[in-house]
C-alpha positions in Angstrom: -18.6 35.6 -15.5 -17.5 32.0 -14.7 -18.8 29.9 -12.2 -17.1 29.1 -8.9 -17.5 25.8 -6.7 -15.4 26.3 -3.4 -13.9 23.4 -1.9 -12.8 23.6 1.3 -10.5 20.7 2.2 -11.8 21.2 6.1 -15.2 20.9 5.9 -17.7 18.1 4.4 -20.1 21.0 3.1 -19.9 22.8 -1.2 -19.8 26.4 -0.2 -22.5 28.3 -2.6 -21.2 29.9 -6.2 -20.3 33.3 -6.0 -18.0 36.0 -8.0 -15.0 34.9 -9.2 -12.1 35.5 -7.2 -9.0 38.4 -8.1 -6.4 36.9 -9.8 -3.5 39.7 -8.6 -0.6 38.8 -7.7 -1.3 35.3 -7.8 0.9 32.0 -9.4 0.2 30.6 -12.2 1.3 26.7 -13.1 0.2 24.1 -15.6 -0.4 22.0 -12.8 -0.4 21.4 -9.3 0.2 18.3 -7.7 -0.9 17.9 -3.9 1.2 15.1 -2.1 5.3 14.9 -2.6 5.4 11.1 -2.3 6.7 8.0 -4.7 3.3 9.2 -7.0 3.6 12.5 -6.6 7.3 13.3 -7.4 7.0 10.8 -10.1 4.4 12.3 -11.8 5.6 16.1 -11.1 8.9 14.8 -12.9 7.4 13.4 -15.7 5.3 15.9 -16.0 7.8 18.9 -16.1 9.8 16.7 -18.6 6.6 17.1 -21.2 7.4 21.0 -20.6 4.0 21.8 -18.2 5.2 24.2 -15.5 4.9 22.1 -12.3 4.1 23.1 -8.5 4.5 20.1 -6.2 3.6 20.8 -2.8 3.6 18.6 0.7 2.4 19.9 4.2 4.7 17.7 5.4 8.5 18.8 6.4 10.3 16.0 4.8 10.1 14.9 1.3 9.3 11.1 0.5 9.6 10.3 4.4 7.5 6.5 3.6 10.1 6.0 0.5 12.8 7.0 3.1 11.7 4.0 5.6 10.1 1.4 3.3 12.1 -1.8 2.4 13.4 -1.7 5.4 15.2 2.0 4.7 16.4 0.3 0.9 13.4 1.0 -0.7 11.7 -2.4 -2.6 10.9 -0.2 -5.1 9.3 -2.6 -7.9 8.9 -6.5 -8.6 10.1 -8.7 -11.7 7.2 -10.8 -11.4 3.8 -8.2 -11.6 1.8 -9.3 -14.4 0.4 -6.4 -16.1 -2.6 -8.5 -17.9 -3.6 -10.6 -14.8 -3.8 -7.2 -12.1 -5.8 -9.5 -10.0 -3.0 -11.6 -9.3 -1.2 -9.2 -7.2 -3.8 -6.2 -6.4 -6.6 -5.5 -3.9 -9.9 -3.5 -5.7 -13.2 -3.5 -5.9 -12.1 -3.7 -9.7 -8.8 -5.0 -10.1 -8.7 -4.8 -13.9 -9.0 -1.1 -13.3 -4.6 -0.9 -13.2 -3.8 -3.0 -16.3 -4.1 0.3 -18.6 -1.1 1.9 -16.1 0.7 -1.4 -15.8 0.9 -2.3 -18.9 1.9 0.9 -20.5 4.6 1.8 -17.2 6.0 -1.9 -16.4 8.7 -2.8 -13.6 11.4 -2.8 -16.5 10.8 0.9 -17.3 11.5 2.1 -13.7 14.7 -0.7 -13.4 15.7 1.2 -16.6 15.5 4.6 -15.2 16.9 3.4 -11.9 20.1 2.1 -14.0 20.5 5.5 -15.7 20.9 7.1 -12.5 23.8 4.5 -11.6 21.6 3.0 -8.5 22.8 -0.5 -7.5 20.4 -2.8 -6.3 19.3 -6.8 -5.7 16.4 -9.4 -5.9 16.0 -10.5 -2.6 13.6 -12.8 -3.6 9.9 -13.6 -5.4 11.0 -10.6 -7.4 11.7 -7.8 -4.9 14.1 -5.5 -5.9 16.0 -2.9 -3.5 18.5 -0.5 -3.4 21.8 -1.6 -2.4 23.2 0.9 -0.1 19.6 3.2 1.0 16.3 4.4 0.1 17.7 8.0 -0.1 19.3 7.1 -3.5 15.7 5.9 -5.2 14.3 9.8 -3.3 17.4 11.4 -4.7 16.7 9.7 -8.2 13.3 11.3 -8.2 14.1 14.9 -6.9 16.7 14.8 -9.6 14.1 14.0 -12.1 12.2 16.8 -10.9 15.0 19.0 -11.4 15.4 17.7 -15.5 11.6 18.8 -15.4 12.2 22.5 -13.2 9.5 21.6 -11.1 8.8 23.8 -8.3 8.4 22.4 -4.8 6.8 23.9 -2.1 7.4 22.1 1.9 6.4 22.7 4.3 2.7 24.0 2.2 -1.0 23.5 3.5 -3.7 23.6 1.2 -6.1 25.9 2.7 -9.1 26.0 -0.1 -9.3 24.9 -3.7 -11.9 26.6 -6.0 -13.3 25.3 -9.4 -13.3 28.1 -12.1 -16.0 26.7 -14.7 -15.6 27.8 -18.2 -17.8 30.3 -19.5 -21.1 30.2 -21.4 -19.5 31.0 -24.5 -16.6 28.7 -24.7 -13.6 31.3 -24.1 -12.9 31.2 -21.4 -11.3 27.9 -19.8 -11.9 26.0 -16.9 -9.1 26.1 -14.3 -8.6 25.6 -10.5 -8.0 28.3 -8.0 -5.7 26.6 -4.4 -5.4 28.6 -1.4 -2.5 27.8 0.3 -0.1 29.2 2.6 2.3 30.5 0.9 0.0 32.0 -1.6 -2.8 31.4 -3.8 -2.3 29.2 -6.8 -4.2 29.0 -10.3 -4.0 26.0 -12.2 -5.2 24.5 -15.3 -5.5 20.8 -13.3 -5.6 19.1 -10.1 -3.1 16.0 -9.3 -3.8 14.4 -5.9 -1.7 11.9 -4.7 -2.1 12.3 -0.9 -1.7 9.0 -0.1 -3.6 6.8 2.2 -4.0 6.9 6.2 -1.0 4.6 7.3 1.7 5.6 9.1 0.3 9.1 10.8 3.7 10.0 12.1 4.8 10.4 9.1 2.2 12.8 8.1 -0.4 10.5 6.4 -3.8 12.5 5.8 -7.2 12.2 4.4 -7.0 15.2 2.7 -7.4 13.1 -0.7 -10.3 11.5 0.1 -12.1 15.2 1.5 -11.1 16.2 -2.1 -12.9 13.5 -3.5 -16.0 13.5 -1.3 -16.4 17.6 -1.8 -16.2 17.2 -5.3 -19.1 14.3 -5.5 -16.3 11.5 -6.0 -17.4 8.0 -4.7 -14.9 6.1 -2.1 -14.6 2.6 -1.4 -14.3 2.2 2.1 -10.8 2.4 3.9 -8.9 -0.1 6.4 -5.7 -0.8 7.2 -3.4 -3.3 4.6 -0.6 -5.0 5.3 -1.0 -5.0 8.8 -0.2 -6.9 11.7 -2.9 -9.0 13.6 -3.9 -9.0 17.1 -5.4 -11.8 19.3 -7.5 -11.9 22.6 -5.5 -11.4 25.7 -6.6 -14.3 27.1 -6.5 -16.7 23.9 -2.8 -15.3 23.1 -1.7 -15.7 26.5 0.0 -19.2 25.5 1.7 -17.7 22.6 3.1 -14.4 23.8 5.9 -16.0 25.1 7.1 -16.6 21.1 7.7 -12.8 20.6 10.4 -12.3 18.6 10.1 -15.8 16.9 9.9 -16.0 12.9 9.1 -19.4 10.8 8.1 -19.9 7.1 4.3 -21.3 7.2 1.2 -21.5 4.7 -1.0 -19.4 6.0 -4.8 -18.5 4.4 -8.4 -17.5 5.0 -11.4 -17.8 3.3 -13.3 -20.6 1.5 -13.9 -22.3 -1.6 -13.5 -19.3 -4.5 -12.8 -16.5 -1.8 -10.0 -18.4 -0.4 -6.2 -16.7 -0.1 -3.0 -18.2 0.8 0.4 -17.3 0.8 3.5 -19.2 1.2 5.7 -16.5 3.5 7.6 -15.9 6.9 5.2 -15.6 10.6 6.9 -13.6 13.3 4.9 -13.9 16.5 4.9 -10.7 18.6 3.6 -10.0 21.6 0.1 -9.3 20.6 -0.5 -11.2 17.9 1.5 -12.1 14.4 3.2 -10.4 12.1 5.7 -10.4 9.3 5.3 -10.9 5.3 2.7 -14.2 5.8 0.5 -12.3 7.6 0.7 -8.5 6.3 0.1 -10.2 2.5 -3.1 -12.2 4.0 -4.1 -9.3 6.3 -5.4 -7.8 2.7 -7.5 -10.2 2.3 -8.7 -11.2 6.2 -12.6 -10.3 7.0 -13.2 -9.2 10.2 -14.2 -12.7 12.3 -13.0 -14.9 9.8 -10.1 -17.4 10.8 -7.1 -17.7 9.5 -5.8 -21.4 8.6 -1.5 -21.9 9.6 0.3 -24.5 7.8 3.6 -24.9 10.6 6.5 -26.4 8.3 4.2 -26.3 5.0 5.5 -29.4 3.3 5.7 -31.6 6.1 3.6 -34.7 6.2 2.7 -34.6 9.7 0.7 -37.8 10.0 3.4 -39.8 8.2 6.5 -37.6 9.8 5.1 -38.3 13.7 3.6 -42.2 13.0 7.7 -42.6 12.0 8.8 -41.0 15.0 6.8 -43.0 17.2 8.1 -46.3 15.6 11.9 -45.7 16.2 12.1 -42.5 18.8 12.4 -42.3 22.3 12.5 -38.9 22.7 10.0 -36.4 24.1 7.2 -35.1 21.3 8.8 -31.8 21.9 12.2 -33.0 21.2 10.7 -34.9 17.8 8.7 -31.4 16.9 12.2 -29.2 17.1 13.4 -31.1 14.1 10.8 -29.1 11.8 9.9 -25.8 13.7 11.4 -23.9 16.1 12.1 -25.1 19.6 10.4 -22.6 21.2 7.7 -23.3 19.5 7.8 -27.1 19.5 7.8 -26.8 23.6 5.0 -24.3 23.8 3.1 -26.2 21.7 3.3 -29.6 23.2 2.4 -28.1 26.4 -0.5 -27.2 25.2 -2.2 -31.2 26.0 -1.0 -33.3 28.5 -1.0 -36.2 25.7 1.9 -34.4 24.0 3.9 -34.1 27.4 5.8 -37.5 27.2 8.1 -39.6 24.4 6.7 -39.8 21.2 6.4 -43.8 21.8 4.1 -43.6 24.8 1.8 -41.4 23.1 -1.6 -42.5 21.6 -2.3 -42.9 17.7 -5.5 -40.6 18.5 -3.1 -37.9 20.0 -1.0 -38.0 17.2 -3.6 -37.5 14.8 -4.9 -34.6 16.9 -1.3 -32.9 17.2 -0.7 -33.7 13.2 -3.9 -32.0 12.3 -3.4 -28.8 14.5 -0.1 -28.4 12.8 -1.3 -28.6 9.4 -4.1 -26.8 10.1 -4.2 -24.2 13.1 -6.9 -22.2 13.0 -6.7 -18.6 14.9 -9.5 -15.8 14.7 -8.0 -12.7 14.9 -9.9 -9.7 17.1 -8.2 -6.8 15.0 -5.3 -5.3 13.5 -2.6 -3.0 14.7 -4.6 -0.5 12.7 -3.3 2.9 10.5 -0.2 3.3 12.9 1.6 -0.1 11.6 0.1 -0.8 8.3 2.2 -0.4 5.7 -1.1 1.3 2.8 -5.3 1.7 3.4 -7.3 -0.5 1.5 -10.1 1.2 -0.5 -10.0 4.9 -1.6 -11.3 6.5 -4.6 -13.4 4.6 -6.4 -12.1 3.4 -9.4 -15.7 3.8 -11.5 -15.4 7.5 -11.3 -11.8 7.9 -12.7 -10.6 6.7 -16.2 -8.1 4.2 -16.6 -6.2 5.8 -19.2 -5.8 8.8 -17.3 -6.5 8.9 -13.9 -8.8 11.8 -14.1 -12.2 12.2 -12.4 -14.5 11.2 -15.1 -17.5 14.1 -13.9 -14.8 16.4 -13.0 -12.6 18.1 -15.2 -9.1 18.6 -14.5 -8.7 16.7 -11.4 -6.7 13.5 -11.1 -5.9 10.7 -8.3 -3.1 8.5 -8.4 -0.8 6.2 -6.6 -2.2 5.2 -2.7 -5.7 7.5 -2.5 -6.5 5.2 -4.9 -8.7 1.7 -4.7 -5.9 0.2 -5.5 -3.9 -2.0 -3.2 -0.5 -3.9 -4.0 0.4 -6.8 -2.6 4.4 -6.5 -0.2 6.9 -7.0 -2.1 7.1 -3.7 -4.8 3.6 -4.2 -6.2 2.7 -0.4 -4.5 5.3 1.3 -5.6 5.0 0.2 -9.3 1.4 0.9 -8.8 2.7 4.7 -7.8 4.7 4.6 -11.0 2.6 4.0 -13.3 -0.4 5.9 -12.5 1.8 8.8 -12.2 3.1 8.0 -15.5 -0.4 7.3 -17.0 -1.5 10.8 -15.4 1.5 12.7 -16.9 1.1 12.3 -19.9 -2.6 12.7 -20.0 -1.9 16.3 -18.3 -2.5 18.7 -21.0 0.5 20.5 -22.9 0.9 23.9 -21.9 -0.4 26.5 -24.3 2.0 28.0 -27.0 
C-alpha cells in the first residue's frame, strides 16, 4: 500500500493519509507542468523535446497573456548585458547567487539563437534590451511551436482542483508519483513543475496557487510585494507636483545608505499620484517602506557652477534659466515652489541659489506606497531558494516537485533580466526531469 499526502490547493490545512486512490480511467504523463507562461511553455517544450510525455495546463483562457503585453506588446525578451557570474548585479533575492547555476548554463545568447531559428526579427533598444520587431505574439508563437516539436499536450482553460502525493512503497517497487485533480480529469504524474507565476497583474489571471503549493507541502516562502512598481505620494505633499502628469525626464535616482545604497541612471515619468517609468520601477525593487528616495534632475549637471554662471551674465527669470536643462514644466513648477526663485536669476541671493542647486541635485521624496499587484510588473520574494536545488529547481525535501521562473525568490531587474530568468530555470528544470521509462 503506498502512502498518500493530499494537497488541496484551496485550503492551508495537509488532509490525513488514507488509501490510495483508483487509477481507472485516469491520464498518465511524464510530467505536469502547472502555469502556461514564458517558464512554463519553455520548459513544457524543452521538456517534450527530451521525449517525456508533457501536460501543460493554465486556468487561465489565454495562453502567455503577460508575454502578450510585456515590452510594451514586443516582448523585451532577454538582455546582452546579464552577467551570469555576478547574479547580484541584476537580481533581487534573499540569495542572489542562487541563479548563476541556470544563468550560466541557459545564457541570453542561447535564447537569441533559438529566437533566430524561428526567423524572429528584433532590436537593442538600449542597455541591452532586446525586442521583437513587429509583436510579442511572434516570441508566444515561437514557444507554442516548440511545444508542438515536443507534442506537448495543453490543457486551457484547466483548474487544478487537488494534488496528491503517492509515496513509494516500503519495499522499493513501487515509485513515487503525483496524483492532480483537475477539471477535465484526474492526472497521474511522475513530477510536479510549478511555474504559476507571481501576484502582478490580476486581470490577467495572476494567482497564488504556487505559493499554496509550496506552503502545503512544508516549502519556506520569502515574503512577497510588488516589483517594479510605480510609487505613490501623500495627497497633500504631491499636490505641487500632480500638475507634471504625463511629464518624463532622465534623472539619477536612489535610496539607501552607505553599503545598502541603489541607484540607477533611467527615465522619471510623473503621474498623477506619484512617479513612474523605468527610474523608478528598477529602484522600486529595492525601496524600504519609509525610506526616501534621493532624485538627481539633469544628472550631470553642475548645478552650483551652472546657476552661479547664469547669474553673472543672465537676465532672465530662474525659471527661464532652469528650462535650458529640464523640462519647462517642470522648471516653472519648481521655481514656484520659493518666492526666492520667483525673479531673474541676477536679483536672486547666493544663499538661494545654493538652496535651489542642492534641491536639484538632491531632492529627496518619501514615498507612502506603491500602486501595488495591479501595476507591478513581478512580486518580489516567493519560494525560498534554501529549499530548492540550484541545479534543478526541485524541492530539496520533496521529491518530484519543481518551481521555476516568477514563484520563485528570484527577481530581475526591467529590461529582459525576468524573462531570461524564466528561461533558464525552465531549461535547468528540463533537463533535470527524469527520462521516461523504456
Amino acid at each position: 500500500m503506498r502512502a498518500i499526502v493530499e494537497i488541496a490547493p484551496a485550503a492551508p490545512a495537509q488532509a490525513a493519509p488514507g488509501p490510495a486512490p483508483t487509477l481507472a480511467r485516469m491520464f498518465s504523463f511524464d510530467t505536469v507542468i502547472i502555469g502556461a507562461g514564458a517558464a512554463g511553455l519553455f520548459c513544457a517544450a524543452q521538456a517534450g523535446q527530451r521525449g517525456l510525455k508533457v501536460l501543460l495546463i493554465d486556468h487561465a483562457d489565454k495562453v502567455a497573456e503577460k508575454i502578450r503585453i510585456s515590452g510594451g506588446g514586443r516582448c523585451n525578451f532577454t538582455n546582452r548585458d546579464l552577467d551570469a557570474s555576478a547574479p547580484h548585479k541584476h537580481f533581487v533575492s534573499q540569495n542572489p547567487q542562487f541563479c548563476r547555476s541556470a544563468l550560466s548554463r541557459y545564457t541570453p545568447q542561447d535564447f537569441i539563437a533559438l529566437v533566430q531559428k524561428h526567423g524572429i526579427a528584433f532590436h537593442e533598444k538600449h542597455k541591452g534590451q532586446l525586442f521583437a520587431d513587429r509583436s510579442a505574439e511572434d516570441i508566444i508563437a515561437m514557444l507554442l511551436a516548440e511545444c508542438a516539436l515536443g507534442q506537448v499536450e495543453r490543457w486551457q482553460p484547466c483548474s487544478v482542483k487537488n494534488i496528491a502525493f503517492l509515496a513509494s512503497g516500503a519495499d522499493g517497487m513501487s515509485a513515487s508519483s503525483y496524483q492532480i485533480d483537475t477539471d477535465r480529469g484526474p492526472v497521474q504524474a511522475r513530477s510536479v513543475v510549478v511555474a504559476t507565476g507571481g501576484l502582478s497583474i490580476p486581470k490577467i489571471g495572476a494567482s497564488d496557487l504556487g505559493y499554496r503549493l509550496a506552503q502545503q507541502f512544508g516549502i519556506p516562502l520569502v515574503e512577497r510585494r510588488p516589483g517594479l512598481v510605480p510609487l505613490t505620494f501623500d495627497g497633500a505633499a504631491w499636490a505641487p507636483y500632480a500638475q507634471l502628469a504625463g511629464l518624463a525626464l532622465p534623472v539619477q535616482i536612489s535610496t539607501g545608505a552607505k553599503k545598502t545604497r541603489m541607484a540607477f541612471d533611467e527615465d522619471l515619468l510623473f503621474t498623477h499620484r506619484g512617479l513612474s517609468g523605468p527610474a523608478v520601477l528598477q529602484i522600486s525593487s529595492y525601496w524600504q517602506d519609509g525610506a526616501p528616495l534621493s532624485i538627481h534632475l539633469a544628472p550631470g549637471v553642475d548645478w552650483p557652477a551652472v546657476l552661479a554662471q547664469a547669474k553673472a551674465r543672465s537676465r532672465k527669470l530662474i525659471a527661464n534659466e532652469l528650462a535650458q536643462w529640464v523640462p519647462s514644466r517642470l522648471a516653472d513648477a519648481w521655481a514656484g515652489q520659493d518666492a526666492d526663485w520667483q525673479r531673474p536669476i541676477a536679483e536672486a541671493s547666493d544663499k538661494a541659489l545654493a538652496r535651489l542647486a542642492e534641491r536639484l541635485a538632491r531632492w529627496e521624496i518619501t514615498p507612502t506606497g506603491t500602486e501595488g499587484y495591479k501595476k507591478a510588473e513581478v512580486t518580489l520574494g516567493g519560494i525560498d531558494t534554501r529549499a530548492l536545488s540550484s541545479q534543478t529547481m526541485e524541492a530539496r525535501q520533496q521529491p518530484g516537485l519543481y518551481f521555476i521562473g516568477e514563484v520563485v525568490d528570484v527577481t530581475g531587474w526591467l529590461g529582459g533580466y525576468n524573462f531570461q530568468w524564466a528561461w533558464a530555470s525552465a531549461a535547468a528544470c528540463a533537463q533535470a526531469l527524469a527520462a521516461p521509462a523504456a
